[in-house]
C-alpha positions as CSV (number, residue, x, y, z in Angstrom):
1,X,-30.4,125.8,124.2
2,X,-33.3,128.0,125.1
3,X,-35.8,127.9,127.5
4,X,-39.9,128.1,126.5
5,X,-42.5,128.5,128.8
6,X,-44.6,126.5,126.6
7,X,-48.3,128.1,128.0
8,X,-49.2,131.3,129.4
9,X,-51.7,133.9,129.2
10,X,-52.2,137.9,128.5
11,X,-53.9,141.2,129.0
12,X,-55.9,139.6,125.5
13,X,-57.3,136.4,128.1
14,X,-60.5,137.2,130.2
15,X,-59.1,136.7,133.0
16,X,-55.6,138.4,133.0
17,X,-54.2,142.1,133.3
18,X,-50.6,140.7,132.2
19,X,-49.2,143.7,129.4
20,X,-47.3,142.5,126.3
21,X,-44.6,144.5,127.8
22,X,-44.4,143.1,131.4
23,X,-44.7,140.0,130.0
24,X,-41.2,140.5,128.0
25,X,-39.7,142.6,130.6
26,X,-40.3,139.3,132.9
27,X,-39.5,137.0,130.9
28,X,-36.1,138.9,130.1
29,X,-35.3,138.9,134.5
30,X,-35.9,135.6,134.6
31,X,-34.0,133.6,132.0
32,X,-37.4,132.4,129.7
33,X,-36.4,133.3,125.9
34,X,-39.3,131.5,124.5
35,X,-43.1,131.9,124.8
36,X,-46.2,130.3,123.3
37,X,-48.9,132.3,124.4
38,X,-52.0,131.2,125.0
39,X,-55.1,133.5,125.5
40,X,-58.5,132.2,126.0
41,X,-60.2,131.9,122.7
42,X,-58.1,135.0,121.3
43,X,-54.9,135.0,119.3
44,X,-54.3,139.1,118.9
45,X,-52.0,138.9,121.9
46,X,-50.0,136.7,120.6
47,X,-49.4,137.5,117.0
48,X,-49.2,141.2,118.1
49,X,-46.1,140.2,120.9
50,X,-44.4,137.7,118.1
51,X,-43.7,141.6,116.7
52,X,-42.4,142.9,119.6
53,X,-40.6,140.2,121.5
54,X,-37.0,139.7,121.2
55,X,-36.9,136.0,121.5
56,X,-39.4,133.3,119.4
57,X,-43.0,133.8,120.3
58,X,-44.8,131.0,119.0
59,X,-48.4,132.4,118.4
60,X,-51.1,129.7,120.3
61,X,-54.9,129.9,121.6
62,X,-56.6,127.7,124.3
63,X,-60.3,127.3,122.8
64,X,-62.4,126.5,124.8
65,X,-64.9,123.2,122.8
66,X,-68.0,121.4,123.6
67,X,-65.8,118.9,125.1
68,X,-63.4,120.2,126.9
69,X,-60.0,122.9,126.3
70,X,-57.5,122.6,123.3
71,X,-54.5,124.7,122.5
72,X,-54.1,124.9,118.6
73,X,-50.0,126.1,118.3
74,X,-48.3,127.8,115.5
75,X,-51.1,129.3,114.1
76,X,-52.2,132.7,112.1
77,X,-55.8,133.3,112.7
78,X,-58.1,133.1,115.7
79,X,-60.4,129.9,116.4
80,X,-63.9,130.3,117.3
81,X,-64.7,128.3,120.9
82,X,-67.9,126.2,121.5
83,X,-67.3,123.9,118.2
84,X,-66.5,120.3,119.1
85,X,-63.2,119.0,119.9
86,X,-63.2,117.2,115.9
87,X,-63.9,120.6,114.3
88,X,-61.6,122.3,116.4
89,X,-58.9,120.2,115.7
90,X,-59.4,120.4,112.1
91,X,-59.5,124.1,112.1
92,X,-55.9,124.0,113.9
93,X,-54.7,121.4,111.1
94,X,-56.2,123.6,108.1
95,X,-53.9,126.2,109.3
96,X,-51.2,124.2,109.6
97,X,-50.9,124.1,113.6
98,X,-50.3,121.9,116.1
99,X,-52.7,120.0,118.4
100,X,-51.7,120.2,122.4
101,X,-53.9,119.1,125.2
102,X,-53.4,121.3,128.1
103,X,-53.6,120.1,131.9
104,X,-55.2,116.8,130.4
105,X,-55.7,115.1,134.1
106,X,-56.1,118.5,136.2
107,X,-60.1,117.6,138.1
108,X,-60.9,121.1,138.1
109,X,-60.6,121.9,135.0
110,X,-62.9,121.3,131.7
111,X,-60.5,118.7,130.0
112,X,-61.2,116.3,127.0
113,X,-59.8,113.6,128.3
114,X,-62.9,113.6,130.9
115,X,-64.7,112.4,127.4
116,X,-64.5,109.9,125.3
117,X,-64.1,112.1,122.4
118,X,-60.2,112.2,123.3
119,X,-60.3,108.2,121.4
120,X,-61.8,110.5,118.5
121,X,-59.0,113.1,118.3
122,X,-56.3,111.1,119.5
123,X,-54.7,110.3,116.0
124,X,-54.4,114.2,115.3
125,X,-53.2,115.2,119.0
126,X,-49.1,116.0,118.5
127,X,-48.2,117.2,122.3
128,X,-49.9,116.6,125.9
129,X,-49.1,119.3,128.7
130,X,-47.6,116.8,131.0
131,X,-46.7,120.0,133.3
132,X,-49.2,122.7,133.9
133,X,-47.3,125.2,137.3
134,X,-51.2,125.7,138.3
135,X,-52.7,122.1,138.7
136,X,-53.2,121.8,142.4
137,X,-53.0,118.1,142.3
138,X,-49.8,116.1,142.9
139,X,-50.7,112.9,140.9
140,X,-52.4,115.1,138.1
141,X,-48.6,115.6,136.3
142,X,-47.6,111.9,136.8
143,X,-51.2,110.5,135.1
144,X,-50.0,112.7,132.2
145,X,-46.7,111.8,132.0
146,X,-48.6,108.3,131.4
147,X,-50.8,109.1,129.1
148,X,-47.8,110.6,126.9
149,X,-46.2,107.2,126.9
150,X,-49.6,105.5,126.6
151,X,-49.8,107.8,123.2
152,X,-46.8,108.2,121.9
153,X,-47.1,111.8,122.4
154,X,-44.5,114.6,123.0
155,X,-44.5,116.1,126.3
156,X,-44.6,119.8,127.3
157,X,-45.0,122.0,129.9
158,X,-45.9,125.3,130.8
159,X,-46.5,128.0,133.9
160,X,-50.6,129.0,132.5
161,X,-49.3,132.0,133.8
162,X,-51.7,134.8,134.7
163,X,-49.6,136.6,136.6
164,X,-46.3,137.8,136.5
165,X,-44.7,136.0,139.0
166,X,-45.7,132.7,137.5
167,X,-43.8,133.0,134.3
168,X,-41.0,130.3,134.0
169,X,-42.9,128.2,136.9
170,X,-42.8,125.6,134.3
171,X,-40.2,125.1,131.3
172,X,-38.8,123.4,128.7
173,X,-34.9,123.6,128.1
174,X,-34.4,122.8,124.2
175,X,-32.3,123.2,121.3
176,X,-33.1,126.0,119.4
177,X,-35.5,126.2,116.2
178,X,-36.8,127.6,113.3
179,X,-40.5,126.9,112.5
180,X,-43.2,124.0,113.6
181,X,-41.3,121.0,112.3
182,X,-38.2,122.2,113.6
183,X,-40.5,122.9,117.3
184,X,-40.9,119.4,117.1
185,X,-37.7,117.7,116.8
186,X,-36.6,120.2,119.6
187,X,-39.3,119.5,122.3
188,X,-38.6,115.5,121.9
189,X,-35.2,116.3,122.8
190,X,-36.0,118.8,126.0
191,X,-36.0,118.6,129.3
192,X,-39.0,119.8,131.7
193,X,-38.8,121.3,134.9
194,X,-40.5,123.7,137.1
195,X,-42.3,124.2,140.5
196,X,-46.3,124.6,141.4
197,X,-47.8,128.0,141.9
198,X,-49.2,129.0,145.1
199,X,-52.9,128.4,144.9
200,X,-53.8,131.7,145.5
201,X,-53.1,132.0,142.0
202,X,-56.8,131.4,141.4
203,X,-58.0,133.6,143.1
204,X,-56.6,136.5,141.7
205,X,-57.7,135.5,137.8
206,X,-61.2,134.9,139.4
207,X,-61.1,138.5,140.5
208,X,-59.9,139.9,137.5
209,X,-62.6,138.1,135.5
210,X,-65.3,139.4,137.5
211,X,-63.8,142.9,137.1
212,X,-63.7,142.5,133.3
213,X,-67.2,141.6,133.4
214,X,-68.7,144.4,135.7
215,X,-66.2,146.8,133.4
Protein backbone atom coordinates (compact mmCIF):
# COMPACT_ATOMS: atom_id res chain seq x y z
CA UNK A 1 0.00 0.00 0.00
CA UNK A 2 1.20 3.53 -0.53
CA UNK A 3 0.07 6.64 0.53
CA UNK A 4 -0.66 9.78 -2.17
CA UNK A 5 -1.21 13.14 -1.32
CA UNK A 6 -3.31 13.32 -4.25
CA UNK A 7 -2.97 17.64 -4.61
CA UNK A 8 -0.38 19.91 -3.73
CA UNK A 9 1.56 22.68 -5.03
CA UNK A 10 5.33 24.03 -5.85
CA UNK A 11 7.89 26.68 -6.15
CA UNK A 12 6.33 26.47 -10.13
CA UNK A 13 2.65 27.76 -8.48
CA UNK A 14 2.27 31.69 -8.03
CA UNK A 15 1.75 31.49 -4.85
CA UNK A 16 4.20 29.03 -3.29
CA UNK A 17 8.10 29.02 -2.35
CA UNK A 18 7.86 25.10 -1.75
CA UNK A 19 11.45 23.56 -3.61
CA UNK A 20 11.25 20.23 -5.55
CA UNK A 21 13.66 19.17 -2.93
CA UNK A 22 11.87 20.15 0.36
CA UNK A 23 8.97 18.92 -1.07
CA UNK A 24 10.65 15.18 -1.30
CA UNK A 25 12.69 15.60 1.68
CA UNK A 26 9.08 16.19 3.45
CA UNK A 27 7.42 13.93 1.98
CA UNK A 28 10.21 11.22 2.80
CA UNK A 29 9.79 12.46 7.16
CA UNK A 30 6.46 11.97 6.93
CA UNK A 31 5.40 8.70 5.42
CA UNK A 32 3.65 10.27 1.83
CA UNK A 33 5.38 8.08 -1.15
CA UNK A 34 3.04 9.41 -3.67
CA UNK A 35 2.39 12.92 -5.12
CA UNK A 36 0.29 14.42 -7.89
CA UNK A 37 1.40 17.87 -8.06
CA UNK A 38 -0.54 20.45 -8.94
CA UNK A 39 0.82 23.92 -9.86
CA UNK A 40 -1.42 26.70 -10.95
CA UNK A 41 -1.68 26.62 -14.63
CA UNK A 42 2.05 25.19 -14.94
CA UNK A 43 3.17 21.58 -15.27
CA UNK A 44 7.27 22.10 -15.34
CA UNK A 45 7.20 21.38 -11.58
CA UNK A 46 5.85 18.50 -11.90
CA UNK A 47 7.23 16.67 -14.87
CA UNK A 48 10.68 18.04 -13.78
CA UNK A 49 10.11 16.27 -9.83
CA UNK A 50 8.61 12.90 -11.67
CA UNK A 51 12.74 12.85 -12.52
CA UNK A 52 13.88 13.34 -9.26
CA UNK A 53 11.51 11.86 -6.81
CA UNK A 54 11.99 8.48 -5.53
CA UNK A 55 8.43 7.43 -5.24
CA UNK A 56 5.53 7.85 -8.26
CA UNK A 57 4.91 11.53 -9.06
CA UNK A 58 1.92 11.61 -11.05
CA UNK A 59 2.40 14.88 -13.20
CA UNK A 60 -1.03 17.15 -12.76
CA UNK A 61 -2.04 21.05 -13.31
CA UNK A 62 -4.95 23.00 -11.64
CA UNK A 63 -6.09 25.40 -14.67
CA UNK A 64 -7.76 27.88 -13.81
CA UNK A 65 -11.21 28.11 -16.75
CA UNK A 66 -13.85 30.61 -17.45
CA UNK A 67 -15.89 28.57 -15.17
CA UNK A 68 -14.33 27.71 -12.42
CA UNK A 69 -10.77 25.42 -11.43
CA UNK A 70 -9.93 21.88 -13.01
CA UNK A 71 -7.09 19.54 -12.38
CA UNK A 72 -6.21 17.58 -15.67
CA UNK A 73 -3.93 14.34 -14.11
CA UNK A 74 -1.49 12.24 -15.83
CA UNK A 75 -0.65 14.44 -18.28
CA UNK A 76 2.68 15.50 -20.51
CA UNK A 77 2.16 19.04 -21.57
CA UNK A 78 1.01 22.22 -19.97
CA UNK A 79 -2.73 23.59 -20.39
CA UNK A 80 -3.44 27.02 -21.12
CA UNK A 81 -6.07 28.68 -18.38
CA UNK A 82 -8.99 31.04 -19.25
CA UNK A 83 -10.48 28.43 -21.92
CA UNK A 84 -13.86 27.07 -20.80
CA UNK A 85 -14.37 24.23 -18.63
CA UNK A 86 -15.59 22.01 -22.27
CA UNK A 87 -12.24 22.96 -23.93
CA UNK A 88 -10.32 22.31 -21.06
CA UNK A 89 -11.50 19.12 -20.49
CA UNK A 90 -10.97 18.12 -23.88
CA UNK A 91 -7.41 19.23 -23.87
CA UNK A 92 -6.87 16.89 -20.64
CA UNK A 93 -8.68 13.91 -22.63
CA UNK A 94 -6.54 14.55 -26.04
CA UNK A 95 -3.60 13.89 -23.85
CA UNK A 96 -4.90 11.08 -22.36
CA UNK A 97 -5.41 12.58 -18.70
CA UNK A 98 -7.78 12.45 -16.27
CA UNK A 99 -10.54 14.89 -15.24
CA UNK A 100 -10.65 15.80 -11.22
CA UNK A 101 -12.67 18.57 -9.79
CA UNK A 102 -10.82 20.00 -6.89
CA UNK A 103 -12.58 21.49 -3.60
CA UNK A 104 -15.93 21.24 -5.70
CA UNK A 105 -18.20 22.74 -2.65
CA UNK A 106 -15.38 24.97 -0.93
CA UNK A 107 -17.56 28.91 -0.99
CA UNK A 108 -14.35 30.63 -1.35
CA UNK A 109 -13.04 29.25 -3.98
CA UNK A 110 -13.81 29.62 -7.93
CA UNK A 111 -15.38 26.12 -8.36
CA UNK A 112 -17.49 24.72 -11.40
CA UNK A 113 -19.82 23.27 -9.66
CA UNK A 114 -21.04 27.03 -8.75
CA UNK A 115 -22.16 26.71 -12.71
CA UNK A 116 -24.18 24.96 -14.52
CA UNK A 117 -21.55 23.98 -16.91
CA UNK A 118 -20.58 21.10 -14.34
CA UNK A 119 -24.16 19.21 -16.13
CA UNK A 120 -21.97 19.93 -19.41
CA UNK A 121 -18.73 18.18 -18.25
CA UNK A 122 -20.09 15.82 -16.05
CA UNK A 123 -19.94 12.71 -18.47
CA UNK A 124 -16.10 13.35 -18.87
CA UNK A 125 -15.32 14.18 -15.00
CA UNK A 126 -13.38 10.71 -13.67
CA UNK A 127 -12.58 11.89 -9.83
CA UNK A 128 -14.14 14.71 -7.39
CA UNK A 129 -11.70 16.05 -4.44
CA UNK A 130 -14.00 14.94 -1.71
CA UNK A 131 -11.07 16.05 0.72
CA UNK A 132 -9.24 19.31 0.18
CA UNK A 133 -6.86 19.82 4.10
CA UNK A 134 -7.54 23.78 3.27
CA UNK A 135 -11.39 24.18 2.92
CA UNK A 136 -12.33 26.04 5.96
CA UNK A 137 -15.80 24.72 5.94
CA UNK A 138 -16.99 21.71 7.89
CA UNK A 139 -19.97 20.68 5.66
CA UNK A 140 -17.93 21.54 2.39
CA UNK A 141 -16.23 17.69 2.57
CA UNK A 142 -19.51 15.99 3.32
CA UNK A 143 -21.52 17.94 0.22
CA UNK A 144 -18.73 16.36 -1.80
CA UNK A 145 -18.74 13.13 -0.51
CA UNK A 146 -22.49 13.44 -1.89
CA UNK A 147 -21.91 14.60 -4.93
CA UNK A 148 -19.43 11.57 -5.63
CA UNK A 149 -22.24 9.19 -4.92
CA UNK A 150 -24.73 11.44 -6.68
CA UNK A 151 -22.15 10.88 -9.80
CA UNK A 152 -20.75 7.92 -9.62
CA UNK A 153 -17.41 9.38 -9.31
CA UNK A 154 -14.19 8.24 -7.49
CA UNK A 155 -13.23 10.07 -4.59
CA UNK A 156 -9.84 11.67 -3.70
CA UNK A 157 -8.21 13.78 -1.54
CA UNK A 158 -5.48 15.91 -1.05
CA UNK A 159 -3.42 18.51 1.43
CA UNK A 160 -3.33 21.78 -1.62
CA UNK A 161 -0.37 22.06 0.19
CA UNK A 162 1.60 25.34 -0.12
CA UNK A 163 3.58 24.92 2.60
CA UNK A 164 5.62 22.33 4.00
CA UNK A 165 3.92 21.52 6.94
CA UNK A 166 0.78 20.73 5.07
CA UNK A 167 1.98 17.87 3.10
CA UNK A 168 0.17 14.57 3.99
CA UNK A 169 -2.72 16.79 5.81
CA UNK A 170 -4.89 14.84 3.43
CA UNK A 171 -4.22 11.20 1.93
CA UNK A 172 -5.13 8.44 0.20
CA UNK A 173 -3.90 4.86 1.43
CA UNK A 174 -3.92 2.54 -1.81
CA UNK A 175 -2.60 -0.39 -3.54
CA UNK A 176 0.17 0.28 -5.53
CA UNK A 177 0.21 1.02 -9.48
CA UNK A 178 1.59 1.34 -12.61
CA UNK A 179 0.04 4.00 -15.04
CA UNK A 180 -3.58 5.89 -15.29
CA UNK A 181 -5.76 2.84 -15.60
CA UNK A 182 -4.01 1.13 -13.02
CA UNK A 183 -4.40 4.86 -10.77
CA UNK A 184 -7.85 4.00 -11.17
CA UNK A 185 -8.58 0.70 -9.96
CA UNK A 186 -6.35 1.65 -6.99
CA UNK A 187 -8.05 4.92 -5.83
CA UNK A 188 -11.65 2.98 -5.88
CA UNK A 189 -10.12 0.75 -3.52
CA UNK A 190 -8.44 3.48 -1.00
CA UNK A 191 -9.08 4.82 1.98
CA UNK A 192 -9.07 8.72 2.74
CA UNK A 193 -7.98 10.45 5.72
CA UNK A 194 -6.53 13.54 6.97
CA UNK A 195 -6.92 16.61 9.21
CA UNK A 196 -7.73 20.54 8.23
CA UNK A 197 -4.92 23.03 8.01
CA UNK A 198 -4.79 25.96 10.25
CA UNK A 199 -6.34 28.83 8.44
CA UNK A 200 -3.45 30.82 8.64
CA UNK A 201 -2.46 28.84 5.78
CA UNK A 202 -3.95 31.54 3.62
CA UNK A 203 -2.38 33.89 4.57
CA UNK A 204 0.90 32.98 4.00
CA UNK A 205 0.29 32.03 0.01
CA UNK A 206 -1.48 35.47 -0.10
CA UNK A 207 1.90 36.91 0.91
CA UNK A 208 3.92 35.05 -1.24
CA UNK A 209 1.76 36.02 -4.21
CA UNK A 210 2.02 39.54 -3.67
CA UNK A 211 5.82 39.13 -3.24
CA UNK A 212 6.03 37.31 -6.65
CA UNK A 213 4.28 40.06 -8.14
CA UNK A 214 6.19 43.11 -6.64
CA UNK A 215 9.47 40.69 -7.61
Amino acid sequence: MIKADLHIHTAYSMDCTMSLEQIIARCLEVGINCLAVADHNAIAGALKMKEMAPFPIIASEEILTLDGEIIGMFLSQEIPSKLSAEETVAQIKDQGGLVCIPHPCDRLRFSVFRNQVFEDIMSEVDIIEVFNARSLFPGSSTRAWQMAQKYGKLASAGSDAHTLSEIGNACVEMPEFNGKDEFLASLAQGKISGNKSSPTVHFANTWVRLKKRLS
